[in-house]
C-alpha positions as CSV (number, residue, x, y, z in Angstrom):
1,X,-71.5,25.1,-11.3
2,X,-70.8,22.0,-12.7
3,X,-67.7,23.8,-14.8
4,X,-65.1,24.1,-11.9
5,X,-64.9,20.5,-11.6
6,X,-64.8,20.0,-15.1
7,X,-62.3,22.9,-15.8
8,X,-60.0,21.7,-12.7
9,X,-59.3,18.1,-14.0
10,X,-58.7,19.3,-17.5
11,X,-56.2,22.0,-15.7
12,X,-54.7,18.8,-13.7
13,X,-54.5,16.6,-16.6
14,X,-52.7,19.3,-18.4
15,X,-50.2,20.4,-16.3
16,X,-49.0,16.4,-15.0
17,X,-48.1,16.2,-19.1
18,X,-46.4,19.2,-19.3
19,X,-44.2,18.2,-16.2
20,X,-43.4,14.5,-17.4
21,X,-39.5,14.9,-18.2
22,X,-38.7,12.7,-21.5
23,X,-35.6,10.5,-20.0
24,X,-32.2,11.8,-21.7
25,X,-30.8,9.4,-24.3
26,X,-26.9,8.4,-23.5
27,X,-25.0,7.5,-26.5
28,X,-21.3,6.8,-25.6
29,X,-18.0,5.8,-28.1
30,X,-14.7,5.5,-26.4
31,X,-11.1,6.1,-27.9
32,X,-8.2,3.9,-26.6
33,X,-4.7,6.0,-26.4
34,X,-2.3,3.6,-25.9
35,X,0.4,6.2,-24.3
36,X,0.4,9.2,-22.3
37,X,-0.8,12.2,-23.7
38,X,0.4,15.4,-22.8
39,X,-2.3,18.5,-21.7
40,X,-1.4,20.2,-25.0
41,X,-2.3,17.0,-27.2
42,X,-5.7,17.2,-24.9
43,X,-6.3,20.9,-26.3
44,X,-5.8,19.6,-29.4
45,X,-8.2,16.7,-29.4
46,X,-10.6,19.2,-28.0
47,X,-10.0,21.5,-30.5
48,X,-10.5,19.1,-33.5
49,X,-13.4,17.6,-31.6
50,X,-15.2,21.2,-31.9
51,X,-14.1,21.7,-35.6
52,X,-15.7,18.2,-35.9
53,X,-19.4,19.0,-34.9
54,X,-19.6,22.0,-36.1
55,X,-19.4,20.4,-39.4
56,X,-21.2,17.4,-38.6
57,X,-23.9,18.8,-37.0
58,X,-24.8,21.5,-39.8
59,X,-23.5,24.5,-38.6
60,X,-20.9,25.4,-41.1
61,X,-20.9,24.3,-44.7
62,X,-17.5,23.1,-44.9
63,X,-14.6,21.9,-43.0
64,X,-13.3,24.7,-40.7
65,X,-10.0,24.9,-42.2
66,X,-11.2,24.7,-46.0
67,X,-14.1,27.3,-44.7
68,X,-11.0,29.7,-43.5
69,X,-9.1,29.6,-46.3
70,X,-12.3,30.5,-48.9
71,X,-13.1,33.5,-46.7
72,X,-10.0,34.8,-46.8
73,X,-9.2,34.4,-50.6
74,X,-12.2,35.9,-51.8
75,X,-11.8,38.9,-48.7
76,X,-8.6,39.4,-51.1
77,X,-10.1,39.0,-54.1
78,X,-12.8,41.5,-53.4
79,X,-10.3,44.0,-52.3
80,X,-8.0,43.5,-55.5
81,X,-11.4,44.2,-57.4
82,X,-12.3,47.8,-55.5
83,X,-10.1,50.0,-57.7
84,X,-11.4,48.7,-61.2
85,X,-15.3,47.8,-60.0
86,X,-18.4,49.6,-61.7
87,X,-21.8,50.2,-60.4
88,X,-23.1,46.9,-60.9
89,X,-20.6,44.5,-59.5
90,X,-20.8,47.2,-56.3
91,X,-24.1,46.1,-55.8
92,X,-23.9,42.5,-56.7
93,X,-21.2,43.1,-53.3
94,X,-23.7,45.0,-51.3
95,X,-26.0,42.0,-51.8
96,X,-23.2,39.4,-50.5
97,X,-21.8,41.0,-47.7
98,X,-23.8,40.3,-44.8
99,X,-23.1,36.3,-45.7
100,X,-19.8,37.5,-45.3
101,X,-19.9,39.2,-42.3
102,X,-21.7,36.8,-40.5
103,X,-18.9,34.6,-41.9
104,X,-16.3,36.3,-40.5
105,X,-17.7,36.9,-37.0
106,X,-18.2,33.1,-37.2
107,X,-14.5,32.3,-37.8
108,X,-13.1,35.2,-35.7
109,X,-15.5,33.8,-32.3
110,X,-13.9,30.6,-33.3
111,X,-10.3,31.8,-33.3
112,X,-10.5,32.8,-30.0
113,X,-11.9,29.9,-28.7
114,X,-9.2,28.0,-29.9
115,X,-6.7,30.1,-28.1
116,X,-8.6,30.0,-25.4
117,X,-8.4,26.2,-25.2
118,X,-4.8,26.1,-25.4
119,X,-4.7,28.3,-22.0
120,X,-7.0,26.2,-20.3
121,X,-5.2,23.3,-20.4
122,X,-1.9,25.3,-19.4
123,X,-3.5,26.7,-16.4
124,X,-5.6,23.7,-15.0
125,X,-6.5,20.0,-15.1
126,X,-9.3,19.6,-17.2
127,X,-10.8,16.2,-17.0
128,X,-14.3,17.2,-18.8
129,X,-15.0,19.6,-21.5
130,X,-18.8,19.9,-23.0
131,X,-20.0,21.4,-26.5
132,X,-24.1,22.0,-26.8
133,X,-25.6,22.7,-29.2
134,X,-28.6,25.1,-29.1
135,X,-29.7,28.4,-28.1
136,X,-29.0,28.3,-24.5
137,X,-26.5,26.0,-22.1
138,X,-29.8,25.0,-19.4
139,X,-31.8,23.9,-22.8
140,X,-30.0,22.2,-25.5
141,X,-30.7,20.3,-28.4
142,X,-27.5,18.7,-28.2
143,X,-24.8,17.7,-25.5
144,X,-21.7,16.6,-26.4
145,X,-19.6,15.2,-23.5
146,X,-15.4,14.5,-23.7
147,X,-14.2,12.7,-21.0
148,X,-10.3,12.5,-20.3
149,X,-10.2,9.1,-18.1
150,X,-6.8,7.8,-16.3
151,X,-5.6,11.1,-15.8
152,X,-2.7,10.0,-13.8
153,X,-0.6,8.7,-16.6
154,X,-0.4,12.4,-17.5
155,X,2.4,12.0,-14.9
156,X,4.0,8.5,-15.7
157,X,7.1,8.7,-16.9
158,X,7.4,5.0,-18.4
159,X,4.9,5.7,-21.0
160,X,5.5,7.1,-24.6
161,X,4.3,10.4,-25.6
162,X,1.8,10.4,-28.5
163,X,1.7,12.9,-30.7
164,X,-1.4,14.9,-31.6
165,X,-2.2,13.7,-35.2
166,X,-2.0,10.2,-34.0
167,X,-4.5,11.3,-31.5
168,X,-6.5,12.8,-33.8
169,X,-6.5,10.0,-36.0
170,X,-7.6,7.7,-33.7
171,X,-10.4,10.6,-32.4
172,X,-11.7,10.5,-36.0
173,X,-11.4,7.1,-36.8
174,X,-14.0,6.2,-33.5
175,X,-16.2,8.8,-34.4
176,X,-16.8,7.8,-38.0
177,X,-17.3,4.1,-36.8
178,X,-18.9,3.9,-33.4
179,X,-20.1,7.0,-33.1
180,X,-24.1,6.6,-33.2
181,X,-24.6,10.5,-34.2
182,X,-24.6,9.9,-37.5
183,X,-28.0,8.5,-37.2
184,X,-28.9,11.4,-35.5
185,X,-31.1,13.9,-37.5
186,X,-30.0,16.9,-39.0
187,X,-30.0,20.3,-36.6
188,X,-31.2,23.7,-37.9
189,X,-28.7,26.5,-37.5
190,X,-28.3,27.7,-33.5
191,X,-25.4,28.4,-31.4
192,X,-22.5,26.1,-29.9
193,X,-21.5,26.7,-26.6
194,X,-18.5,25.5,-25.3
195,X,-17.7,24.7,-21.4
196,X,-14.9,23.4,-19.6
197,X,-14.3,22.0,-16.2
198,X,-11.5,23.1,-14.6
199,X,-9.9,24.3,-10.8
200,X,-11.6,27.5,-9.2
201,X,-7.8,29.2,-8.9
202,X,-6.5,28.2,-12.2
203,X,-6.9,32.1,-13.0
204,X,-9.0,31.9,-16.1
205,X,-9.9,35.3,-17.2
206,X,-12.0,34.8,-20.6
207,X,-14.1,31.9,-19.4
208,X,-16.4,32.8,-16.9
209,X,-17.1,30.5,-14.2
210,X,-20.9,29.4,-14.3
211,X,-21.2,27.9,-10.7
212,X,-25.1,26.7,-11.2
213,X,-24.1,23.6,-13.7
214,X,-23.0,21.0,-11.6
215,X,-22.8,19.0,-14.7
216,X,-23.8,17.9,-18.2
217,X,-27.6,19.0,-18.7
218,X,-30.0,16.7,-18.3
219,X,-32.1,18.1,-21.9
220,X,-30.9,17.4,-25.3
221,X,-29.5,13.8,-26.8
222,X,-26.5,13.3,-24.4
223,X,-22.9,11.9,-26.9
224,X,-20.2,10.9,-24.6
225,X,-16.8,10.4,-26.0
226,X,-14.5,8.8,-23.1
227,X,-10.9,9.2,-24.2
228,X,-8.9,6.3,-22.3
229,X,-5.4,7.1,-21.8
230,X,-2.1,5.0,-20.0
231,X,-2.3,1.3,-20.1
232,X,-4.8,0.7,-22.3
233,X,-3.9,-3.0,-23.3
234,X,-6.6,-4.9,-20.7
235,X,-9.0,-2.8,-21.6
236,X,-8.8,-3.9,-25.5
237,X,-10.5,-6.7,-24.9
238,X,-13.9,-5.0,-24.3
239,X,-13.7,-2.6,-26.8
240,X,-15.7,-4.6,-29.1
241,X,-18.4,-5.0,-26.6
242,X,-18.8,-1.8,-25.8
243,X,-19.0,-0.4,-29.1
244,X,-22.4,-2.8,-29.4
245,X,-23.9,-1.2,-26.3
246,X,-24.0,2.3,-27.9
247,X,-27.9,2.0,-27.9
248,X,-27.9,0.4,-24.4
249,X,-28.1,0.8,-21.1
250,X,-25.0,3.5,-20.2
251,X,-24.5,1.4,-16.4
252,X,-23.6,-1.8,-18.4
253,X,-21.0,0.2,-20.8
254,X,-19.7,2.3,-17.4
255,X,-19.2,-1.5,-16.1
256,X,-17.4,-2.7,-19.2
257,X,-14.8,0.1,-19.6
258,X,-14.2,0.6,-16.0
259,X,-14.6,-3.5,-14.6
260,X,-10.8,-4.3,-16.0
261,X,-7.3,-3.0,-16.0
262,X,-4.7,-3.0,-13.2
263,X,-5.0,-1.9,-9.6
264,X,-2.7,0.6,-10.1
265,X,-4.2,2.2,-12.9
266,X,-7.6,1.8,-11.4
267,X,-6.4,3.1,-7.9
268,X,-4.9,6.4,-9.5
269,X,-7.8,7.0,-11.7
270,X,-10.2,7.0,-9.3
271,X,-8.0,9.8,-7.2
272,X,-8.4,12.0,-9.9
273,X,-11.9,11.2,-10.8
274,X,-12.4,12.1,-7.1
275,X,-10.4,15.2,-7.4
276,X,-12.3,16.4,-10.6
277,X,-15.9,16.0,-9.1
278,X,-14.8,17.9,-5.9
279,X,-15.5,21.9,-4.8
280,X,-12.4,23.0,-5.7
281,X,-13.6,21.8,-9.7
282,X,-16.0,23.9,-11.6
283,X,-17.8,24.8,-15.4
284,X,-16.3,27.4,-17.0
285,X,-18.6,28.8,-20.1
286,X,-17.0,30.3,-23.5
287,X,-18.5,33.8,-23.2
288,X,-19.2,34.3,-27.1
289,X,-20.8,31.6,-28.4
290,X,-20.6,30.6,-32.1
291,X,-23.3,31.2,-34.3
292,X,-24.0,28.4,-37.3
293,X,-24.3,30.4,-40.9
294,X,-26.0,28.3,-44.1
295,X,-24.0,27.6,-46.9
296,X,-22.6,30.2,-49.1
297,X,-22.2,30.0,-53.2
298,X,-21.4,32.3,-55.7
299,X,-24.2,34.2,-57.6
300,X,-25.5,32.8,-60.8
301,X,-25.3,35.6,-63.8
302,X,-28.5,36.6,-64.7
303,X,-29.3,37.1,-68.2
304,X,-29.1,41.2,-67.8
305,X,-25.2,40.3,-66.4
306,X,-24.9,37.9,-69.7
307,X,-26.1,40.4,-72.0
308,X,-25.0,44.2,-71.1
């Protein structure tokens, strides 16, 4: 009898500290385009942004692009060596050909991705994209966050266009130095899901609309990137400030970027903001998503290959 007590506090005691939620890390950088940038440009950034983290974050061994072209060299160089290969080297292929399989289902998922990024941002406003990383999009290790802010100057006509690798350039260049992921620790391979926020009618047909994410998940280490386009001149002066808040409270660094600028600017961004976090906005979810593969080497002779 005097076990049900005993048994029923342990049981209590158990279950309040497996319901404590851990409270989500925010870790923001900002980038400051000086300009307007085009929705192509903004496919781009997102495109190179991926490419980035992937690489960054351990789930490819190389750059994409470097990664792309070693695939496909040595898919032609193993089917220049079919017609004069023996027994042996046939095997030493056998042994080799699931790394490159799982290579090439890596960089084919990826492919389309990328085309698929360049529709979205034909077909609809996209003012938020995310990239997690983990096994699933409700639990992930990682969320990465890219914000488009000032959306308006999309449409203002006195502005210059910047092109995409000074975009980039300027992408990178934050990352590298303000970006607090590089303290992060190391992930083990999983998957990388992408997910964009776009109109209900924009008539996407490869992303599928996942109407139960209202936004970016609330598990995993949170990264925001908030690219700042238009008249970004006022809002120079607290660049430097908010880069030191990276490890801070995120409602002083919302205050920071936001607190300055024109009317104008400020008046039209909020419209859109407004827009964006409406109904008529939701998540669309990359339906394939890309599966990390370890690093790949050639084989190291044995001393049977050395000496036949």
């Amino acid at each position: 009898m005097s076990r049900v007590p005993y048994l029923a506090g342990k049981y209590k005691i158990r279950m309040a500290a497996t319901t404590r939620k851990k409270e989500q890390r925010i870790c923001t950088c900002k980038v400051l385009l000086n300009g307007r940038v085009a929705p192509h440009v903004q496919a781009n950034i997102v495109k190179e942004m991926l490419k980035h983290l992937m690489l960054q974050r351990n789930q490819i061994p190389m750059a994409y692009e470097q990664m792309k072209y070693e695939y496909e060299r040595r898919q032609c160089g193993s089917a220049a060596a079919t017609s004069r290969e023996n027994g042996k080297h046939k095997n030493q292929q056998e042994l080799s050909s699931s790394v490159y399989k799982r290579l090439g289902q890596l960089i084919t998922t990826v492919e389309e991705q990328l085309a698929n990024i360049d529709a979205v941002f034909n077909l609809s406003f996209v003012p938020r994209v995310l990239i997690l990383l983990g096994a699933t999009a409700v639990s992930p290790k990682e969320v990465h966050e890219i914000v488009f802010s000032n959306q308006a100057s999309v449409h203002d006509g006195s502005l210059v266009d910047l092109r995409t690798k000074h975009c980039v350039r300027a992408l990178m260049r934050t990352l590298i130095a303000d970006s607090s992921i590089w303290e992060a620790k190391q992930l083990p391979l999983t998957n990388t899901l992408l997910l964009v926020r776009a109109h209900r009618d924009s008539g996407l047909t490869w992303f599928q609309p996942k109407m139960s994410l209202k936004g970016a998940p609330s598990r995993g280490q949170l990264y925001r990137c908030e690219i700042h386009c238009g008249h970004v001149e006022n809002s120079l002066g607290c660049a430097g400030d908010c880069s030191k808040l990276l490890n801070g409270n995120d409602e002083h660094r919302s205050d920071c970027v936001h607190g300055q600028g024109n009317n104008k600017t400020d008046n039209g961004q909020a419209t859109m903001e407004s827009v964006a976090e409406s109904d008529d906005y939701i998540w669309y979810q990359a339906p394939v998503p890309i599966k990390g593969v370890q690093p790949f080497a050639a084989k190291a002779p044995s001393a049977s290959d050395i000496w036949a």
